[in-house]
MITI-733214 format. One line per 10 residues: their letters; for each residue x, y, z of N, C-alpha, C. Coordinates in nm, 2 decimals. Layout:
N
A	X/Y/Z/X/Y/Z/X/Y/Z; ...
***
This chain:
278
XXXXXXXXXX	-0.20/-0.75/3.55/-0.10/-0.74/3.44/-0.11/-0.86/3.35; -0.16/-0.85/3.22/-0.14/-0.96/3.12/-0.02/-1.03/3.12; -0.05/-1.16/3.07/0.07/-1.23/3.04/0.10/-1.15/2.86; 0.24/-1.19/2.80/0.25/-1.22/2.67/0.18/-1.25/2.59; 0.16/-1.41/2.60/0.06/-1.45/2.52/-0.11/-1.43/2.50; -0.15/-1.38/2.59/-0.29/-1.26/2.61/-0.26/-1.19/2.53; -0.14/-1.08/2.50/-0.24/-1.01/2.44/-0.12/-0.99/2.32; -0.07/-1.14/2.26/-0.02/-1.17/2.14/-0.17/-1.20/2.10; -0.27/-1.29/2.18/-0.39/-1.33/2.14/-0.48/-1.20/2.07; -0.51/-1.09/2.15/-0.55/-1.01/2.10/-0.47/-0.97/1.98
XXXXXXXXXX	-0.37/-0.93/1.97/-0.30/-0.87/1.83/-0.31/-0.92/1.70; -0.31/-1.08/1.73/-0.35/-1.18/1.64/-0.49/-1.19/1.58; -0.58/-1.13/1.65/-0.74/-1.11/1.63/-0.75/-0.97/1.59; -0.66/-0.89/1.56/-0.67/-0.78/1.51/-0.56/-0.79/1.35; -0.53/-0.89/1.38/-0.43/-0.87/1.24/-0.38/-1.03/1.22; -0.46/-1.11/1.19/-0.48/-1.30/1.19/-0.38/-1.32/1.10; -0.25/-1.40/1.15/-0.17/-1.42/1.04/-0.16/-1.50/0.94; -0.31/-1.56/0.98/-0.34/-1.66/0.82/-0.35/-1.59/0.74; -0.34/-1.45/0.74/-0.39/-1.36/0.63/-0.27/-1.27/0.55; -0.17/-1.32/0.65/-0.01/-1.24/0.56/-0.01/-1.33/0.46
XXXXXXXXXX	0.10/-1.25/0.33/0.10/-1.32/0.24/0.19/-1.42/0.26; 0.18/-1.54/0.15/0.26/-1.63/0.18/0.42/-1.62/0.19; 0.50/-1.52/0.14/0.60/-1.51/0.15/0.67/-1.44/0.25; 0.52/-1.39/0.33/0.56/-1.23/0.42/0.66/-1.33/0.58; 0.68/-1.27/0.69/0.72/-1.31/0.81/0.66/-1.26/0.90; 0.56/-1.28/0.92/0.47/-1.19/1.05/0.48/-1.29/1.20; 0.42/-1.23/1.30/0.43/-1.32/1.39/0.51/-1.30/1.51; 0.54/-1.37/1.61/0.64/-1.30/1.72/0.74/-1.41/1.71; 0.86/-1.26/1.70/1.02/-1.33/1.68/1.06/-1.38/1.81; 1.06/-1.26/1.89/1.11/-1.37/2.00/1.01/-1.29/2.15
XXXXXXXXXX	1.06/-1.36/2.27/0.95/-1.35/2.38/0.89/-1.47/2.47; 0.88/-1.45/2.60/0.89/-1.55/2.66/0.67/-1.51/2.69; 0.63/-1.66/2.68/0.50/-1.66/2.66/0.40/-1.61/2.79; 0.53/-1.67/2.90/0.45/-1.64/3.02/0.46/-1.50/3.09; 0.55/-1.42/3.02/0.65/-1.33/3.06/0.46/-1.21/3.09; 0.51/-1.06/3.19/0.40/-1.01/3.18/0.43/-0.87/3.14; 0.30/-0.79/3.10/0.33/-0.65/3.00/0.23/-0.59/3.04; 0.32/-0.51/3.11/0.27/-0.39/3.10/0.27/-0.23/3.02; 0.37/-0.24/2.93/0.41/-0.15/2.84/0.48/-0.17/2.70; 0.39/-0.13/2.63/0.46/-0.17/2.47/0.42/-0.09/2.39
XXXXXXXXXX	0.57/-0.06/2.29/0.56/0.03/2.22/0.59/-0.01/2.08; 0.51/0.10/2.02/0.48/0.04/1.81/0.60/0.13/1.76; 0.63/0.06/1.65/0.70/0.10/1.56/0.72/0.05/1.39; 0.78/0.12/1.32/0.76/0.07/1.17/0.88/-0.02/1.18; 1.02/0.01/1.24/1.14/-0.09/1.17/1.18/-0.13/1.32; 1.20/-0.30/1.32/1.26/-0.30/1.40/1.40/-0.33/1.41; 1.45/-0.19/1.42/1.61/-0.16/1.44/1.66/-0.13/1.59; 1.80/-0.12/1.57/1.85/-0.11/1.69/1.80/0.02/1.79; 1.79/0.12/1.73/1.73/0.20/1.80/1.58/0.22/1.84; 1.51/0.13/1.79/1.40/0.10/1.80/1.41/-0.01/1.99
XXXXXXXXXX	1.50/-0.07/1.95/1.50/-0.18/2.07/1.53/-0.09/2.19; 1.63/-0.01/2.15/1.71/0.10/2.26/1.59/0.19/2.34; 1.50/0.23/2.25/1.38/0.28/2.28/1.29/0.22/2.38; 1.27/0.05/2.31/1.18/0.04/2.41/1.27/0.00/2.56; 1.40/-0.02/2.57/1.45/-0.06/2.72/1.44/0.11/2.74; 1.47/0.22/2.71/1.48/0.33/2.82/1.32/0.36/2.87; 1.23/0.30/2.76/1.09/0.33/2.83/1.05/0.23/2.93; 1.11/0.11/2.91/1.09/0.02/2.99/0.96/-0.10/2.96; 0.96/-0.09/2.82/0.88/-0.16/2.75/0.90/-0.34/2.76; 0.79/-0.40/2.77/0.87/-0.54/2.76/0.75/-0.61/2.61
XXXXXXXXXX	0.77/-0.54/2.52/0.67/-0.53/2.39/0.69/-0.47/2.28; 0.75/-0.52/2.11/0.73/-0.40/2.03/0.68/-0.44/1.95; 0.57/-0.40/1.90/0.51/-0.44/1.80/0.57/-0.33/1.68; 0.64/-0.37/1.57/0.64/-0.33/1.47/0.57/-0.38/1.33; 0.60/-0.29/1.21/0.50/-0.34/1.08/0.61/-0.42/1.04; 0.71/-0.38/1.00/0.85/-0.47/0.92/0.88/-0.57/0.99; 0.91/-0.69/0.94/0.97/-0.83/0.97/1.11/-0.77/0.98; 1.18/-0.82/1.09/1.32/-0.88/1.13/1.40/-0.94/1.03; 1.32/-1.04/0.98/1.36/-1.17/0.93/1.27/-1.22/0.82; 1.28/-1.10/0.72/1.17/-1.15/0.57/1.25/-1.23/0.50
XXXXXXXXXX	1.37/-1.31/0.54/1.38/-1.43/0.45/1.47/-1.51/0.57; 1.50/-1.64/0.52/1.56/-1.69/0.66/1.69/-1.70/0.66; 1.71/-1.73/0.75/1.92/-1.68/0.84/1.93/-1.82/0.93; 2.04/-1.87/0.90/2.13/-1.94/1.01/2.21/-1.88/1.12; 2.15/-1.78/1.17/2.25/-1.75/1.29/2.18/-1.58/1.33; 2.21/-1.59/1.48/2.14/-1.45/1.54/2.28/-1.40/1.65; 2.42/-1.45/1.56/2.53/-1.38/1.65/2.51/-1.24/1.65; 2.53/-1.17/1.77/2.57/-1.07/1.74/2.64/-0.99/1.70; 2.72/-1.05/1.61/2.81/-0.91/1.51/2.74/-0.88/1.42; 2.63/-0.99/1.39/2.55/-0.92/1.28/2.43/-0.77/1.30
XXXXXXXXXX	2.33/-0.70/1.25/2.31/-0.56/1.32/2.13/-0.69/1.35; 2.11/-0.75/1.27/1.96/-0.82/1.32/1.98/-0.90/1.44; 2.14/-1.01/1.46/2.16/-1.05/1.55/2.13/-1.01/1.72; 2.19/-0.84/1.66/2.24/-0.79/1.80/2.13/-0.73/1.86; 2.02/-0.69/1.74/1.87/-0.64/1.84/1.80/-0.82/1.89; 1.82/-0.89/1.85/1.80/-1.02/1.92/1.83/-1.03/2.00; 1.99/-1.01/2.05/2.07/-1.04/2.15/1.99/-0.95/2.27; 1.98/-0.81/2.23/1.91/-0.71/2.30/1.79/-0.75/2.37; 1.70/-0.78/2.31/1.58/-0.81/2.31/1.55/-0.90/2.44; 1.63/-1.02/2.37/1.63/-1.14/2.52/1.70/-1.12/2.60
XXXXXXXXXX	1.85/-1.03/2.58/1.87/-0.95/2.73/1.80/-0.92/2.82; 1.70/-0.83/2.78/1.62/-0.76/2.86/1.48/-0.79/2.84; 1.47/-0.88/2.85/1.30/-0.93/2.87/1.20/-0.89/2.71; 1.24/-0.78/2.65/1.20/-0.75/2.51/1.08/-0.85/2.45; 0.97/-0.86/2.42/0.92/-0.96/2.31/0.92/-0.87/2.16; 0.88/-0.91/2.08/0.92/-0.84/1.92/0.80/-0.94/1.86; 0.69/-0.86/1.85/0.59/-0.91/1.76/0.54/-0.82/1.60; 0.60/-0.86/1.49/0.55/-0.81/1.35/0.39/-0.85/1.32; 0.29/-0.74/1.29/0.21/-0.74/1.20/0.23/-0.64/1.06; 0.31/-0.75/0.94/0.28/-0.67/0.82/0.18/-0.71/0.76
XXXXXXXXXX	0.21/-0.78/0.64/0.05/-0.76/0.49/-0.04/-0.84/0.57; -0.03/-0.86/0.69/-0.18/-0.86/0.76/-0.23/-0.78/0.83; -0.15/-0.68/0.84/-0.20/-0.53/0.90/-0.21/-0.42/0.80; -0.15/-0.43/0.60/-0.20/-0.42/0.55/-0.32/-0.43/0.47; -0.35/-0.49/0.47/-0.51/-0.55/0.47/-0.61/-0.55/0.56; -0.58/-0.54/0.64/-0.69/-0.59/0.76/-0.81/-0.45/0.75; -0.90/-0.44/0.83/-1.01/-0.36/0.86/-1.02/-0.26/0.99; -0.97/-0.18/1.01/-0.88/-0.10/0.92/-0.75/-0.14/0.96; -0.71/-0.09/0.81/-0.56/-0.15/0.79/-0.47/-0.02/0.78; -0.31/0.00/0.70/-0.23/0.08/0.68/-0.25/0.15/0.62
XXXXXXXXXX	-0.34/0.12/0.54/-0.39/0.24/0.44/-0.49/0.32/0.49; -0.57/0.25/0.54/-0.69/0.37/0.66/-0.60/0.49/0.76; -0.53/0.43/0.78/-0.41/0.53/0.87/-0.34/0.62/0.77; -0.33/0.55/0.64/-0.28/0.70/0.53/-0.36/0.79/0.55; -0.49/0.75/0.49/-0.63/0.83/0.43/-0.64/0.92/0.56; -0.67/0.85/0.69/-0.65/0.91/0.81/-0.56/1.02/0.80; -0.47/1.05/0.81/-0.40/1.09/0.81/-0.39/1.24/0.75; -0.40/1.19/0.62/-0.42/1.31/0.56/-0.63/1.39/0.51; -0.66/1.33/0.61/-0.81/1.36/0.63/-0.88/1.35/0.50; -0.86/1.22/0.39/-0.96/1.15/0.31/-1.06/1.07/0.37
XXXXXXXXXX	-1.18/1.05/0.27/-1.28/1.00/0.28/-1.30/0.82/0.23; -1.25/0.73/0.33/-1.23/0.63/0.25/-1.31/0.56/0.17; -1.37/0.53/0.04/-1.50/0.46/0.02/-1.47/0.31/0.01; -1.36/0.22/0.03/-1.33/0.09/-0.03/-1.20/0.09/-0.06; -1.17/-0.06/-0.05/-1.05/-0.08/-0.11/-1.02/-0.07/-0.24; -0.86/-0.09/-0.24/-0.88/-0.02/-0.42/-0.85/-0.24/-0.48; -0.76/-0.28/-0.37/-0.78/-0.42/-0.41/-0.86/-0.53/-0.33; -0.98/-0.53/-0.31/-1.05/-0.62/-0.24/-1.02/-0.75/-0.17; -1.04/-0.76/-0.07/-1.03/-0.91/-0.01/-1.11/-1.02/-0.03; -1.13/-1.07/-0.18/-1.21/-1.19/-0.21/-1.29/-1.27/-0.08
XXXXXXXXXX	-1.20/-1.27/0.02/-1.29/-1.37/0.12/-1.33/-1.29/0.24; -1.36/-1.13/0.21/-1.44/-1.04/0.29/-1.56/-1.06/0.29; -1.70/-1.08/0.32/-1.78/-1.07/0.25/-1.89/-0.94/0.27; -1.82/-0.82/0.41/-1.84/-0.72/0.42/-1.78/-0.59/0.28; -1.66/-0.68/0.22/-1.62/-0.63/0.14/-1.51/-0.46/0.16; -1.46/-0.49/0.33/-1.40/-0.37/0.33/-1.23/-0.42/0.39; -1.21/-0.56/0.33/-1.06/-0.56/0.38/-0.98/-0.57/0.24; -0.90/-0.54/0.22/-0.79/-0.57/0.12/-0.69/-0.44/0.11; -0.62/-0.50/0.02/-0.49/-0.35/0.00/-0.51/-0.23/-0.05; -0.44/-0.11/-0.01/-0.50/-0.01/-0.08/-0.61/0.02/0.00
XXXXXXXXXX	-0.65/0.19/-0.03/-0.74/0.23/-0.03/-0.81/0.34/-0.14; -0.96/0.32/-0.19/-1.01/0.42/-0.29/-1.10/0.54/-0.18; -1.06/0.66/-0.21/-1.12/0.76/-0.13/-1.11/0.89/-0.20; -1.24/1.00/-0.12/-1.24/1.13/-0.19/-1.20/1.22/-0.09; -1.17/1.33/-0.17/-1.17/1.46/-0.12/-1.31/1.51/-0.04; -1.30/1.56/0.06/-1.38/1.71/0.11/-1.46/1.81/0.01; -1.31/1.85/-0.04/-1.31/1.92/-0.15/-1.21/1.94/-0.29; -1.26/1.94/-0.38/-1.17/1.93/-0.49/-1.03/2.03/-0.47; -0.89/1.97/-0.46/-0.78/2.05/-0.50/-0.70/2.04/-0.59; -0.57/2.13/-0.63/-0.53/2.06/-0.73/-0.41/1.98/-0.66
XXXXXXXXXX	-0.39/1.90/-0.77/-0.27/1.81/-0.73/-0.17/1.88/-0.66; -0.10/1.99/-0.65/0.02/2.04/-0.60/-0.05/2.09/-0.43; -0.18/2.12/-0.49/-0.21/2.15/-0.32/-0.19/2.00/-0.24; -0.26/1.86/-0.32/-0.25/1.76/-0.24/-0.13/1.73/-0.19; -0.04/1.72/-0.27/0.15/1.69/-0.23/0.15/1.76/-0.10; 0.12/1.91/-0.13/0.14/1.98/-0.02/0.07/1.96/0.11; -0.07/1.91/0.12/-0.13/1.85/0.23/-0.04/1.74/0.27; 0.03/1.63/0.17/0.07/1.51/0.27/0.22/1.58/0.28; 0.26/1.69/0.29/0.40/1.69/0.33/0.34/1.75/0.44; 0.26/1.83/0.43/0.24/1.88/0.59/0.17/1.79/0.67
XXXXXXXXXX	0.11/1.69/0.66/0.07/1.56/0.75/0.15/1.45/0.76; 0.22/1.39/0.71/0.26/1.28/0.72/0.45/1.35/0.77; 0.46/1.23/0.85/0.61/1.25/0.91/0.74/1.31/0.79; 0.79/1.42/0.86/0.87/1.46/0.76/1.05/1.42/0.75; 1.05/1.34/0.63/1.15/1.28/0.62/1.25/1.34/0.49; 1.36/1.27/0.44/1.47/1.36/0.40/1.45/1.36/0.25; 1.32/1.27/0.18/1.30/1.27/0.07/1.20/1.35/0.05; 1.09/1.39/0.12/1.00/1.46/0.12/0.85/1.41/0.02; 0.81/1.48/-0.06/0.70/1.43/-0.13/0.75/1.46/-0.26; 0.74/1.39/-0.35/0.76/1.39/-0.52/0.65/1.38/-0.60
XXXXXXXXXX	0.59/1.47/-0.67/0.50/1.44/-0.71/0.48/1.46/-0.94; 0.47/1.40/-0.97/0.43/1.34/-1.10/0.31/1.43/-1.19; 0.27/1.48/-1.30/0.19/1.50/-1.31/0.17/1.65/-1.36; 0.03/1.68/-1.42/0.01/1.85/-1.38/-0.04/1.87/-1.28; 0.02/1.95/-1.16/0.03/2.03/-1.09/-0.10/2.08/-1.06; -0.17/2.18/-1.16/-0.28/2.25/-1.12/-0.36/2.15/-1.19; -0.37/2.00/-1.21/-0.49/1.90/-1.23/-0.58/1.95/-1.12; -0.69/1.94/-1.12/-0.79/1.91/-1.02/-0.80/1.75/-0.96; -0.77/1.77/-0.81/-0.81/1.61/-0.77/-0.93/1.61/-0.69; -0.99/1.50/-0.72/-1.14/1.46/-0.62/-1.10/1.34/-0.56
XXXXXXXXXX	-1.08/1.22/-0.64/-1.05/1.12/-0.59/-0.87/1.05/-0.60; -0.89/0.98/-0.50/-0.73/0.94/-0.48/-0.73/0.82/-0.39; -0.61/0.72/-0.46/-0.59/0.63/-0.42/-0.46/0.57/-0.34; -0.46/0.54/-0.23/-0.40/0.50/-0.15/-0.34/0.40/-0.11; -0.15/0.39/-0.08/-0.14/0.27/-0.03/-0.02/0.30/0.06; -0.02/0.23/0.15/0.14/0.25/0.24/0.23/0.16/0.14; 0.34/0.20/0.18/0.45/0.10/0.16/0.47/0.14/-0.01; 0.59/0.02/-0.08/0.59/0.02/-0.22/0.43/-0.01/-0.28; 0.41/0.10/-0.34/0.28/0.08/-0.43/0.26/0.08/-0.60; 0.43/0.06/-0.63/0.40/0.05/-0.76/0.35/-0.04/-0.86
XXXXXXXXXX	0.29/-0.17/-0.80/0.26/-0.31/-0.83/0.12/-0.28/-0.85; 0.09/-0.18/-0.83/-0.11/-0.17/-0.81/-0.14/-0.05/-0.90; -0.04/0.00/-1.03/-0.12/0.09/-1.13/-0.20/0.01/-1.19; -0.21/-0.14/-1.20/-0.36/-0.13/-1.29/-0.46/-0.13/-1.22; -0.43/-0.14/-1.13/-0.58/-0.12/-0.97/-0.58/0.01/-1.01; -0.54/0.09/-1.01/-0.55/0.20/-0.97/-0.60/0.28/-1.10; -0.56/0.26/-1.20/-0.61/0.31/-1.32/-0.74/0.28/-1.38; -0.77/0.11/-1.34/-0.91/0.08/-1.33/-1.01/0.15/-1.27; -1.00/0.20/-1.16/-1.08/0.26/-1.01/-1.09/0.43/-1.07; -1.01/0.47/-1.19/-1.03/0.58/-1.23/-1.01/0.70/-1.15
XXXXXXXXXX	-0.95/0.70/-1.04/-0.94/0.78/-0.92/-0.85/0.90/-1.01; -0.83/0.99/-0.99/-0.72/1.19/-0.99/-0.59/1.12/-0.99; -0.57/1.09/-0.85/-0.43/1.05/-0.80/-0.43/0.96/-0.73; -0.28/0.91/-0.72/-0.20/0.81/-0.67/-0.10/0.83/-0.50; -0.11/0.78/-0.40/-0.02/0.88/-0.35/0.03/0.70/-0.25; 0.14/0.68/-0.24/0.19/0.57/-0.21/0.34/0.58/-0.18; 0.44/0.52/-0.16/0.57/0.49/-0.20/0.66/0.43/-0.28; 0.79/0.41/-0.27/0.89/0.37/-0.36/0.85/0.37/-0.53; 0.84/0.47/-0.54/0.79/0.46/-0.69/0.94/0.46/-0.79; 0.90/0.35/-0.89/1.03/0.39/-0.96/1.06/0.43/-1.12
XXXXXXXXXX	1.09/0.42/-1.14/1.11/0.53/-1.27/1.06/0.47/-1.40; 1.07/0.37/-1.44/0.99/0.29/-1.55/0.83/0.29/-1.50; 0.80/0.22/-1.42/0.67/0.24/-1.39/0.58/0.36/-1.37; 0.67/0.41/-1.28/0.62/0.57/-1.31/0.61/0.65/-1.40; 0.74/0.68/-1.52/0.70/0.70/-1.65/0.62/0.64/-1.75; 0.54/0.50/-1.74/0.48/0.49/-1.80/0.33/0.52/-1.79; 0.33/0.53/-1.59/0.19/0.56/-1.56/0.14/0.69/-1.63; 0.22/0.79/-1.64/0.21/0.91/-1.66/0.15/0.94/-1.76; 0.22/0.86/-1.85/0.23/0.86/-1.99/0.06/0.77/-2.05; 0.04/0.66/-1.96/-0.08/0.63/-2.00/-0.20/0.66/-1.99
XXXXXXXXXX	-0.21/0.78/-1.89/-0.31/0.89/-1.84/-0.31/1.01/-1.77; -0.36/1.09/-1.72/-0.37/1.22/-1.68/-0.33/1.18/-1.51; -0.31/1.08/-1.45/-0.30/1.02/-1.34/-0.25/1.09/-1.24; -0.25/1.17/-1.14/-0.12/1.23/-1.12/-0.05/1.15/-0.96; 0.07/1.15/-0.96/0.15/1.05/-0.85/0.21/1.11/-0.77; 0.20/1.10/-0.60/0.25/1.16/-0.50/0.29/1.05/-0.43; 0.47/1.03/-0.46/0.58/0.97/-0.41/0.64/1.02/-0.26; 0.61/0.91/-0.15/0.66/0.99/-0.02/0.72/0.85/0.01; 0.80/0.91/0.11/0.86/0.80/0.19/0.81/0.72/0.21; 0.88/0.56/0.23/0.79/0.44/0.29/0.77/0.43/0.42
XXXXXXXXXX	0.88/0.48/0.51/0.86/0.49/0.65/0.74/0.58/0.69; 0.71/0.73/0.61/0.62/0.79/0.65/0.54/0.77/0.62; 0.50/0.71/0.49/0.35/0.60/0.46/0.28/0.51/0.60; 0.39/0.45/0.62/0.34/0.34/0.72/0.37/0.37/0.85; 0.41/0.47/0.88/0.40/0.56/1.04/0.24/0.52/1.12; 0.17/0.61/1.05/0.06/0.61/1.09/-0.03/0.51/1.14; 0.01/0.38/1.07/-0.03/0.26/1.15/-0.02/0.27/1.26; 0.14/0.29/1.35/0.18/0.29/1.45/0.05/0.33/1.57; 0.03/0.50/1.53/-0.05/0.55/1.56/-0.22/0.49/1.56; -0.22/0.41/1.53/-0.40/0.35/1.48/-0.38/0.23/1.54
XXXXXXXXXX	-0.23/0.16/1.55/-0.26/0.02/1.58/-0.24/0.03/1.73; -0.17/0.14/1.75/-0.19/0.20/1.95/-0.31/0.22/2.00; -0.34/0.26/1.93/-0.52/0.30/1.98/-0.60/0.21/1.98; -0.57/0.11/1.89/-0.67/-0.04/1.88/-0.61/-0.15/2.02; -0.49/-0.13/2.03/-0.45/-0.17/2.15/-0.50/-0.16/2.28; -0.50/-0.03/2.26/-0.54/0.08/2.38/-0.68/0.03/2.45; -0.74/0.07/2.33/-0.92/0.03/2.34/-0.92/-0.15/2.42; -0.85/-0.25/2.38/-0.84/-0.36/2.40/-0.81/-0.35/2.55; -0.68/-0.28/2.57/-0.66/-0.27/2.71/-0.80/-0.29/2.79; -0.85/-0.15/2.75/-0.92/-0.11/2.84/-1.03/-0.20/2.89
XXXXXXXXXX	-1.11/-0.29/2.74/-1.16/-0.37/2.74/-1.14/-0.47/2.82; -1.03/-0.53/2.86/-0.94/-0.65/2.92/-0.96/-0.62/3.10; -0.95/-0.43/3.09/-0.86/-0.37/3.23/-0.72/-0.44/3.24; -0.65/-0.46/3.14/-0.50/-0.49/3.19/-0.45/-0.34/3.19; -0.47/-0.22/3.19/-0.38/-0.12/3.23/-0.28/-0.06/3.16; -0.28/-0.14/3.02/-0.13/-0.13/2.94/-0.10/0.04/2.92; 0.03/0.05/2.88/0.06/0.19/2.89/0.14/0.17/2.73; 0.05/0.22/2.63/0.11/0.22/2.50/0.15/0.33/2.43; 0.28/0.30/2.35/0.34/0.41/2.31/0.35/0.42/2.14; 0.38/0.52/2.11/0.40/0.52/1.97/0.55/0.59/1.96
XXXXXXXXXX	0.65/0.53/1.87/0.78/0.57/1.86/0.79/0.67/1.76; 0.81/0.83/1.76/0.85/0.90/1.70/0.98/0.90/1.59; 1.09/0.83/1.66/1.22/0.81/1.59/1.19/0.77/1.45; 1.31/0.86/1.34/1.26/0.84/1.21/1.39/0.78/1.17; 1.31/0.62/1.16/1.43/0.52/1.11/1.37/0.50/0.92; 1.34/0.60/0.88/1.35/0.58/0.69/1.50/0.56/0.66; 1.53/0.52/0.57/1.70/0.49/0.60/1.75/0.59/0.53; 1.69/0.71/0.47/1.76/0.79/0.40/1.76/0.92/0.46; 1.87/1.00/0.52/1.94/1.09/0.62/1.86/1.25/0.58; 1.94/1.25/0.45/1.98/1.41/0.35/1.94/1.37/0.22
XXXXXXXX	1.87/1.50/0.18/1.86/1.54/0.06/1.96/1.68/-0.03; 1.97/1.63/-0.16/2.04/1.75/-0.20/1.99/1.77/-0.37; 1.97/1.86/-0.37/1.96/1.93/-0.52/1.91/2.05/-0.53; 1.97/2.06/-0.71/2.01/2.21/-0.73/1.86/2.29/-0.77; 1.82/2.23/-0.72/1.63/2.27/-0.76/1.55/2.21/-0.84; 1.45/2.24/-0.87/1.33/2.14/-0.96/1.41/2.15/-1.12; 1.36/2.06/-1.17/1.41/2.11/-1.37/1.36/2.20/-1.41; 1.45/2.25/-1.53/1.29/2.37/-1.60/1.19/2.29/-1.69
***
């Protein structure tokens, strides 16, 4: 059975956190180094129910994409809700290691697990990693179709692949455009329309899109935008970064027994409205 720090070492060589951005929080929050694992399970948020998860599995490991702690705090009491999965955590043997914008980037990263996902063809990033010199790490991903559909068919492909959440898919655009190519990103991706408009791609399909930027994308070209959840954007990692795990296990023979967390912690519950506009 591995120690901790084994196969923090491996996770770190799969997602180097010289490579988060400088503002990001990646890294392991808490965890004892010598402690040993045999079971760890992924997740996108680490919330309380997330922690609750890994004690009934009996996990002493969570790798999540979201930081705990993306800015800093004086205090891990528990009345606060970040405190008390801390308090949790080192109760029960718990370690809590984040890989974000270095597990967006990386090779393959969060965006290979979109495109994955919804069965595109990745050709490259849509923002390059200057100090790649294979040239296949950076944010985003540029990819085609199989086969040409139109935009409303693609919406409809990522609502039926990607985890279904209470916002669903929103999509921008004409409808019956034809798409070939499309570009990808987990998480908030409205910072990369001019990546994206450059790369000339059909469509956009990302998260948190917001309403100025989005109106103006629209408006500056035939572009068409498929708005989905952020949690169900970056699910998929879970799934990709288990499997990279996995393979490592096997590599190692430590035996690990890895999980992927279903629970859908997007923080928005219910949807309601009176139907599309005319």
């Amino acid at each position: 059975m591995p120690r901790l720090s084994e196969v923090i070492a491996a996770l770190d060589a799969l997602w180097p956190p010289e490579r988060a951005e400088g503002w990001d929080a990646v890294g392991t929050v808490c965890g004892d180094p010598d402690a040993e694992v045999d079971r760890v399970l992924f997740a996108v948020d680490p919330v309380h129910a997330i922690a609750d998860e890994a004690l009934e599995l009996g996990a002493q490991l969570i790798v999540t994409h979201h930081p705990l702690y993306l800015r800093g705090t004086t205090t891990v009491a528990a009345d606060t809700f970040k405190g008390k999965v801390v308090h949790t955590l080192i109760k029960h043997g718990i370690a809590l290691h984040v890989a974000h914008t270095n597990a967006d980037t990386a090779d393959p990263g969060v965006s290979d697990a979109l495109a994955g996902a919804l069965d595109l063809r990745v050709t490259g990033p849509l923002v390059p990693d200057p100090t790649d010199p294979h040239g296949r790490r950076g944010l985003g991903r540029i990819c085609e179709l199989d086969h040409p559909e139109t935009l409303a068919a693609f919406a409809a492909r990522a609502a039926a692949r990607l985890p279904a959440t209470a916002q669903g898919i929103r999509l921008a655009g004409d409808p019956e455009a034809l798409v070939r190519t499309v570009a990808v990103s987990g998480g908030s991706g409205d910072s990369l329309f001019d990546a994206v408009r450059a790369c000339g791609v059909d469509a956009f399909l990302t998260a948190d899109l917001r309403h100025h930027p989005a109106s103006e994308a629209v408006q500056h070209s035939p572009l068409g935008l498929v708005d989905a959840a952020h949690w169900a954007t970056e699910w998929p990692w879970c799934e990709q970064a288990a499997a990279q795990l996995d393979a490592l296990s096997d590599r190692h023979g430590w035996d690990l027994r890895v999980h992927v967390s279903t629970r859908v912690t997007d923080p928005w519950t219910t949807h309601h409205s009176s139907g599309a506009p005319n």
